[in-house]
DOKOLZA-61464 format. One record per residue: y, x, z of N, C-alpha, C in turn. Coordinates in steps of 0.2 Angstrom, whole numbers, plus 5000, padded with zeros to 4 digits. Each point is the difference from the previous one (the first is absolute). Layout:
<<Y,X,Z>,<Y,X,Z>,<Y,X,Z>> ...
END
This chain:
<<5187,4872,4713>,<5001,5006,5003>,<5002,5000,5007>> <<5003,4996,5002>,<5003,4998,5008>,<4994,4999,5004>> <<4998,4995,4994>,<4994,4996,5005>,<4993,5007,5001>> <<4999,5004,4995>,<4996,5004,5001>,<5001,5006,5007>> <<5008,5003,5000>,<5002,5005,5005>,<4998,4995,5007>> <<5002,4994,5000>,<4999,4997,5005>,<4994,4999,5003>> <<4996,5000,4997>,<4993,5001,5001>,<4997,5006,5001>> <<5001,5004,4997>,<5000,5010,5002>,<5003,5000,5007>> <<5007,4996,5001>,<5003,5003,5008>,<4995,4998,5004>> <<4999,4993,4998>,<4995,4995,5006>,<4993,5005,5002>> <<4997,5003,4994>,<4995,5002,5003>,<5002,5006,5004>> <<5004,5005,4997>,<5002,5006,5006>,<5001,4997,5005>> <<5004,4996,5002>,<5001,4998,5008>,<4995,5002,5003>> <<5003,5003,5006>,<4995,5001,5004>,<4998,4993,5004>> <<4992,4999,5004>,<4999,4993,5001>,<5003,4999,5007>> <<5000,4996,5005>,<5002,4999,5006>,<4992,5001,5005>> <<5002,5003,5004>,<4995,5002,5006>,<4995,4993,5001>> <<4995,5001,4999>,<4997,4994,5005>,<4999,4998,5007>> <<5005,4996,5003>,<4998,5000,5008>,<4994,4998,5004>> <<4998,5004,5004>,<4994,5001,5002>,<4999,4994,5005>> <<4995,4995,4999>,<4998,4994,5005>,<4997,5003,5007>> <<5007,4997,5003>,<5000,5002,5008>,<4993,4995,5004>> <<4996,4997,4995>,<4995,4996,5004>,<4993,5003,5001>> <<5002,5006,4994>,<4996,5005,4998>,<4998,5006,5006>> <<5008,5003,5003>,<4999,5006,5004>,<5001,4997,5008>> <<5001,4993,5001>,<4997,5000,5006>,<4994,4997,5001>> <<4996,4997,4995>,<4994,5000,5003>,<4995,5008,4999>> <<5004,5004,4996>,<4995,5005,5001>,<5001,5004,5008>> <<5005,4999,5004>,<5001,5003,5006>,<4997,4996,5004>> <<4998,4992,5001>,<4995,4995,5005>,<4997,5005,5001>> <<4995,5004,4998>,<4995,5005,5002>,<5001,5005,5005>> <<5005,5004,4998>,<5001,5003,5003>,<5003,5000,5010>> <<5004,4995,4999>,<5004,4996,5006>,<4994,4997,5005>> <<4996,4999,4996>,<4994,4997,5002>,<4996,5003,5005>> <<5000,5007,4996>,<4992,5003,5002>,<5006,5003,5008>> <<5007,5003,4998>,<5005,5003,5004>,<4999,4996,5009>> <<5001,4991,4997>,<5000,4998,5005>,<4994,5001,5005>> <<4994,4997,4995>,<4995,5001,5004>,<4997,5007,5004>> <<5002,5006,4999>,<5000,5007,5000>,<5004,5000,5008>> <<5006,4996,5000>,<5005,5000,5008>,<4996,4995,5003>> <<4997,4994,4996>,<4997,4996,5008>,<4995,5002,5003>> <<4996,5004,4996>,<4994,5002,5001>,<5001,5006,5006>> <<5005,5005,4998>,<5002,5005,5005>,<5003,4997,5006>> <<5006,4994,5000>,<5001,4999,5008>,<4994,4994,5002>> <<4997,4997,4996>,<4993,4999,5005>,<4996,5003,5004>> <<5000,5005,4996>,<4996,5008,5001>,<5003,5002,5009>> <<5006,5002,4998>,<5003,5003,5006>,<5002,4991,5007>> <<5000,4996,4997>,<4998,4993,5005>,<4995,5001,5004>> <<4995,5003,4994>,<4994,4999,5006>,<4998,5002,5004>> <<5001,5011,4997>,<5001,5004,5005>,<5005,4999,5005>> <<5004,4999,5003>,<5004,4996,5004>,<4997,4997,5002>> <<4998,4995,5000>,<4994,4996,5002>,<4994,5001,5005>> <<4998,5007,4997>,<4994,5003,5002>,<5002,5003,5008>> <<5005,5006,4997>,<5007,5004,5003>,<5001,4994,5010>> <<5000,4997,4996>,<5004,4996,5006>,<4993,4995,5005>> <<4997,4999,4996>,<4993,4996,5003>,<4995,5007,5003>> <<5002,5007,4996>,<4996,5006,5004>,<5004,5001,5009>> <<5008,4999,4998>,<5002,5003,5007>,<5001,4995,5004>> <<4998,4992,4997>,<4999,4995,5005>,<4994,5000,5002>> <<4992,5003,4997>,<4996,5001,5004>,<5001,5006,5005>> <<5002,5004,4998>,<5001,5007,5006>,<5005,4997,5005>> <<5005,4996,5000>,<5003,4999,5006>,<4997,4995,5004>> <<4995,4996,4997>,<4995,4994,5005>,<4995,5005,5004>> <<4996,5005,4995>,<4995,5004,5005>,<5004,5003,5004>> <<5007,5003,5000>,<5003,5006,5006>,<5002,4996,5005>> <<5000,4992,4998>,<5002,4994,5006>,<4994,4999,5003>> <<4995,4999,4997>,<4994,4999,5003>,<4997,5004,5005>> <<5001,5008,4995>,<4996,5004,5005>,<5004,5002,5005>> <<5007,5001,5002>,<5003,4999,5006>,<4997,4993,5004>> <<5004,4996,4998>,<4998,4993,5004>,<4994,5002,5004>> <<4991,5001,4998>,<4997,5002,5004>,<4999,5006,5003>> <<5003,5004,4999>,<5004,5005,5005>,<5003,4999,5005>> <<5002,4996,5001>,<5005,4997,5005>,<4995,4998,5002>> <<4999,4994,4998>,<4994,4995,5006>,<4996,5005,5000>> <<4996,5004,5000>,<4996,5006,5003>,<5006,5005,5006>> <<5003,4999,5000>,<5005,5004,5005>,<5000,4997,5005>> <<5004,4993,4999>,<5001,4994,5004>,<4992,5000,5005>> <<4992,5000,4997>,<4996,5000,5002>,<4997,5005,5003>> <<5003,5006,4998>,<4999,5006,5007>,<5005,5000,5006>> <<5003,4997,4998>,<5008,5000,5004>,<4997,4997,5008>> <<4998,4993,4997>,<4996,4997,5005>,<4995,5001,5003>> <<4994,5003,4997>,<4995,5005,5001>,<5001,5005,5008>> <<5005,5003,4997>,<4998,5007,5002>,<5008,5000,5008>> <<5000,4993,5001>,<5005,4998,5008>,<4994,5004,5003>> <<5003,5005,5003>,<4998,5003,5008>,<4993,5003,4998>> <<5001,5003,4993>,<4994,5003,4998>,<5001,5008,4999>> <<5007,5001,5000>,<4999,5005,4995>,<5004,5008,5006>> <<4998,5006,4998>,<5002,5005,5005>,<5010,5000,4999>> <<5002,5000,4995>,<5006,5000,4999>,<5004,4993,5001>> <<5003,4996,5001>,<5003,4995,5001>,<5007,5001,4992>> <<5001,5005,5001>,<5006,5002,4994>,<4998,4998,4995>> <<4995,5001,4997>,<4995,5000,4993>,<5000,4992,4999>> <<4997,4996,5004>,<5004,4991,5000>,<5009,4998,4998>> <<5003,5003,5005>,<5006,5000,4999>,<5001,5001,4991>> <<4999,5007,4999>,<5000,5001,4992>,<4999,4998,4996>> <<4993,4993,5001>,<4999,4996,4995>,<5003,4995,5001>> <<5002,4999,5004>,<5004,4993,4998>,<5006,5000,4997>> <<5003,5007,5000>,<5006,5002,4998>,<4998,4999,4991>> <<4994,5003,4998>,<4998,5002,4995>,<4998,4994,4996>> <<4998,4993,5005>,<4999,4993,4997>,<5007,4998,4998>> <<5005,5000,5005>,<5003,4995,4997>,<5007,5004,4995>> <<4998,5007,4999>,<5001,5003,4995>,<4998,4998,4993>> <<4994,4998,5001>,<4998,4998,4993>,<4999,4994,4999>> <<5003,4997,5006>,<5001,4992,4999>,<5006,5000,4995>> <<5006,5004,5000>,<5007,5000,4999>,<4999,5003,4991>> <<4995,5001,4999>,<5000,5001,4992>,<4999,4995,4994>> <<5008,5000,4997>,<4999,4994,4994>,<5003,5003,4995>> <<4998,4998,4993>,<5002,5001,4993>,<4995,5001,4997>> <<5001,5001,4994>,<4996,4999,4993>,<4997,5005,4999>> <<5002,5008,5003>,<4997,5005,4998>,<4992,5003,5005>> <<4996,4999,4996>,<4993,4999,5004>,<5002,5009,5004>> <<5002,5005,4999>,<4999,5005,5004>,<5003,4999,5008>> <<5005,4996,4999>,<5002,4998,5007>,<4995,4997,5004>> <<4995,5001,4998>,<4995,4995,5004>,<4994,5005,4999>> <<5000,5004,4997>,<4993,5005,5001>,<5002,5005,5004>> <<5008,5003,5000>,<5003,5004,5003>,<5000,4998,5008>> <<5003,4992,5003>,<5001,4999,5004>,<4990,5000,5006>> <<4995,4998,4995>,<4993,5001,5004>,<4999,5006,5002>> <<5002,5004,4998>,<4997,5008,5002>,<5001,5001,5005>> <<5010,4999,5004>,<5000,5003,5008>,<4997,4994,5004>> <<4999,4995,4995>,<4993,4994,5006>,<4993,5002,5002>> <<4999,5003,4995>,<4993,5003,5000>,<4998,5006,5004>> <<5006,5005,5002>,<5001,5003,5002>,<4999,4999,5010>> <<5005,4995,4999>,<5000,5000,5007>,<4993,4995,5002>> <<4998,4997,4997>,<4993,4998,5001>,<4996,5003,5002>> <<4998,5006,4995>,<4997,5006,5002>,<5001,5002,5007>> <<5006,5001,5004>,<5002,5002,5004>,<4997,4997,5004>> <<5001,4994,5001>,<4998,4995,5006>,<4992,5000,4999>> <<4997,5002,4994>,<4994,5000,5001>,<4997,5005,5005>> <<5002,5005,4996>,<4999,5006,5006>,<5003,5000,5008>> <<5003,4997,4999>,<5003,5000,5008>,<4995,4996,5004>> <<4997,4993,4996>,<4995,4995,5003>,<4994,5005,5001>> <<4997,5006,4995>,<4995,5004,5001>,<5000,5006,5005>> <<5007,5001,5002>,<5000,5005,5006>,<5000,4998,5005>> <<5002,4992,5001>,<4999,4994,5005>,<4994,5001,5003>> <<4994,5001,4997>,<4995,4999,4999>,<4996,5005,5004>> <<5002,5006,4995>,<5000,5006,5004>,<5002,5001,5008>> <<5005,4999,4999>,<5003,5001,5009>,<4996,4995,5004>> <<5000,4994,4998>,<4994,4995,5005>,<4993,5002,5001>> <<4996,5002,4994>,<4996,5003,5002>,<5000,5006,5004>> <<5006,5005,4998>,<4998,5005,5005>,<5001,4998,5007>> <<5005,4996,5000>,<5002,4999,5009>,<4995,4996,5003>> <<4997,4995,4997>,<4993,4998,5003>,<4995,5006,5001>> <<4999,5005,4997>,<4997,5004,5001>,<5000,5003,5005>> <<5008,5002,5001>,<5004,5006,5006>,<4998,4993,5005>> <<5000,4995,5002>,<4998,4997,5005>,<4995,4998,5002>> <<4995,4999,4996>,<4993,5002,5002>,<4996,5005,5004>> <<5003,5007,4998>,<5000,5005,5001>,<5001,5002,5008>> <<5009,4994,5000>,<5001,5002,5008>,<4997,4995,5003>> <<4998,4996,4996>,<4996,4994,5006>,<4994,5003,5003>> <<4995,5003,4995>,<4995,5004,5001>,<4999,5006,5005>> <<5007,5002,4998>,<5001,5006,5005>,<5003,4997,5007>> <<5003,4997,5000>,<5003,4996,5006>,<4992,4997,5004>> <<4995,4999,4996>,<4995,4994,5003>,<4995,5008,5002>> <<4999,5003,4996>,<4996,5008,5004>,<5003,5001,5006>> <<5007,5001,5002>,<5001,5002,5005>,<5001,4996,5007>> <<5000,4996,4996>,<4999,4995,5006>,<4991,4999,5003>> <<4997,5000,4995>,<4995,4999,5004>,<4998,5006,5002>> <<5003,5007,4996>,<4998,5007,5004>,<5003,4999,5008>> <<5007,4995,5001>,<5002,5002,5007>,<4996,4996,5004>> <<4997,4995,4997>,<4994,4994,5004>,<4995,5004,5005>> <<4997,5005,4994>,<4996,5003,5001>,<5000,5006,5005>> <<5008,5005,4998>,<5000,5002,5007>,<5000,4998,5005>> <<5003,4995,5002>,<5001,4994,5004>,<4995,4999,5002>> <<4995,4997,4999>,<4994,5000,5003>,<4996,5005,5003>> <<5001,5007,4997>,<4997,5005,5000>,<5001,5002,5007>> <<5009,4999,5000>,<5002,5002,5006>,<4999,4996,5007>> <<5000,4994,4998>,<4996,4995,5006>,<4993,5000,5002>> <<4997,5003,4994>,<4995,5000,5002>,<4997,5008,5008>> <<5004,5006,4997>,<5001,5004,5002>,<5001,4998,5006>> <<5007,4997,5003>,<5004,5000,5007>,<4994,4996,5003>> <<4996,4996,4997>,<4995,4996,5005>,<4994,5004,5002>> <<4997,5006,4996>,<4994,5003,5001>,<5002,5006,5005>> <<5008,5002,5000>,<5002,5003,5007>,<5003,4999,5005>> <<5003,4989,5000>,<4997,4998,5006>,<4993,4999,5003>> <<4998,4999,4995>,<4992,4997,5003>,<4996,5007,5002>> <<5003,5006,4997>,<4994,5005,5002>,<5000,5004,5007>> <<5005,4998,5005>,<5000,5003,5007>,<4995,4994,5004>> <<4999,4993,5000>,<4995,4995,5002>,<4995,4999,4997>> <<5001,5001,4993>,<4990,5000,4999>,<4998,5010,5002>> <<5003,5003,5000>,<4997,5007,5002>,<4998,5000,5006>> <<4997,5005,5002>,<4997,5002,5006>,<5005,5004,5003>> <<5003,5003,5007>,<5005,5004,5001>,<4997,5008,5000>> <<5004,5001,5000>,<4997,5011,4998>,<5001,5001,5005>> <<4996,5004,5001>,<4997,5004,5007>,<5005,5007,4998>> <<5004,5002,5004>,<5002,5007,4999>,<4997,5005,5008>> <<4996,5000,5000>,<4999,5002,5009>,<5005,5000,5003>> <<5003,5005,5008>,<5006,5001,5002>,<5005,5001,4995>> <<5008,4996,5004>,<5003,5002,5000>,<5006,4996,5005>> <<5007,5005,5001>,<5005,4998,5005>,<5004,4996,4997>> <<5001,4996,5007>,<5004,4992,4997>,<5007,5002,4998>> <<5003,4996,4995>,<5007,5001,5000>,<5000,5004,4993>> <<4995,5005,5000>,<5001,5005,4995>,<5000,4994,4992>> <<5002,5007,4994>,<5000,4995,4996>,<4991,4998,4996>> <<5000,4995,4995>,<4992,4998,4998>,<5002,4998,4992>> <<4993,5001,5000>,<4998,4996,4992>,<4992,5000,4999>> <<4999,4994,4998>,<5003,4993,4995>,<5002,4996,5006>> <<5003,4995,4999>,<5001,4994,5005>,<4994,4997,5003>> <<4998,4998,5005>,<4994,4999,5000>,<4993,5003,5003>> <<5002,5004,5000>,<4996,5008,5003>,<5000,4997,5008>> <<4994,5003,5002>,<4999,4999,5006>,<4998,5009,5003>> <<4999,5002,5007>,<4999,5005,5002>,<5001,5002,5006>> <<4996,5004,5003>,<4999,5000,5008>,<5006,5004,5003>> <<5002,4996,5004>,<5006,5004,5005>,<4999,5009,5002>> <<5005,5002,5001>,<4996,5008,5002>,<5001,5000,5007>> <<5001,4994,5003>,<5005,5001,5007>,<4997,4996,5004>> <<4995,4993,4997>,<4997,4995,5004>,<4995,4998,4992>> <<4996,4997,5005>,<4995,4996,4993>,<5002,4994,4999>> <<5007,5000,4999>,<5005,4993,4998>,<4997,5004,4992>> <<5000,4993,4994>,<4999,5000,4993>,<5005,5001,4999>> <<5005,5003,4995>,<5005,5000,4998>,<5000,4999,4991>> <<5006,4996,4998>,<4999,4995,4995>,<5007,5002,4995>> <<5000,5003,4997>,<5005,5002,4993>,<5003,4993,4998>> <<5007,5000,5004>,<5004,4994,4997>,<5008,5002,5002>> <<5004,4995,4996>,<5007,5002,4997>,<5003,4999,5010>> <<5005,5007,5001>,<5002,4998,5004>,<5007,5000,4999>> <<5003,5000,5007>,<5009,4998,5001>,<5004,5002,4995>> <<4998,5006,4999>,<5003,5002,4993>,<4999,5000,4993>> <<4996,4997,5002>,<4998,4997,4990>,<4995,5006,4995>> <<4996,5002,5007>,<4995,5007,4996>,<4994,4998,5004>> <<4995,5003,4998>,<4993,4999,5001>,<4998,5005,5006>> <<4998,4997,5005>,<5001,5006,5008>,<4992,4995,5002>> <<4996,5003,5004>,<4994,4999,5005>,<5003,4997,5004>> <<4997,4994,5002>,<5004,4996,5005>,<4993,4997,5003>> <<4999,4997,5007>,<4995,4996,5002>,<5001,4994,4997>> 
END
């Protein structure tokens, strides 16, 4: 009877929990940790190489804004020295040299300090351009204005040549025309009285003395023998 209760008890016991093999639930998480990890290397690779890009973009944009300045410059430098005693403005050179070595004085990583700093270069180029173009202007006009006076200077000079001549030739043909002429006969007239032309001849009224129209004492034209 003992031994039978005893075995009635034994089976109601309730049995003991089975404990769960912890070799079990951490290989089933390996997967998981797995996939996690690789999900984060894959993401900071990702943003590694955009970074990468990122920085290789703004290191090509700060080469070209070095470059394209740099030759800016040397193009300045070479009108700078160009346009010595070329230009209508002398100020407009002044400007540019202010404006070179303005943009000599630009450094840093940020390529707009270097696109910012070409503009008032290009500017003042411009300037000095124009100024060598109204050089240009002005020279040809003033060579012009002086041809004009030379030409006009050389007309009138040979216009005065030629009165000059005109006139000489004149004062000779009214010396010479009292000796190659024959003398003009006026018939009578009284001596002393006044006459014309010089040279005139004509008969006394007083005696048959010839009398002959020439300058007398007083600087007038009077019959004299």
């Amino acid at each position: 009877m003992a031994i039978a209760s005893f075995t009635i008890g034994a089976s109601n016991t309730p049995s003991a929990p089975v404990a769960a093999n912890p070799g079990t639930a951490v290989s089933s998480d390996i997967p998981a940790r797995s996939a996690s990890a690789a999900a984060s290397a894959s993401a900071s690779a990702s943003e590694s190489a955009e970074r990468q890009r990122e920085a290789a973009t703004a290191a090509a944009k700060l080469i070209d804004a070095k470059t394209t300045l740099t030759g800016k410059i040397d193009a300045a430098r070479s009108l700078l020295d160009s346009s010595n005693n070329n230009v209508a403005n002398p100020q407009t050179r002044i400007d540019l040299t202010h404006a070179i070595d303005d943009a000599n004085a630009v450094n840093g990583t940020d390529p707009q300090s270097y696109v910012d700093a070409a503009t008032p270069l290009q500017q003042t180029m411009d300037a000095v351009q124009a100024s060598i173009q109204q050089k240009k202007q002005d020279d040809a006009a003033a060579a012009q204005q002086q041809a004009a006076e030379a030409a006009a200077a050389e007309q009138a000079k040979q216009q005065a040549e030629q009165a000059a001549r005109q006139g000489a030739q004149q004062q000779q043909q009214q010396r010479q025309t009292p000796s190659n002429s024959a003398p003009q006969s006026t018939g009578r007239a009284h001596g002393g009285a006044f006459c014309t032309p010089q040279g005139s001849q004509a008969q006394s009224d007083r005696s048959s003395h010839i009398l002959t129209c020439r300058v007398a004492s007083d600087g007038r034209l009077r019959w004299k023998l």
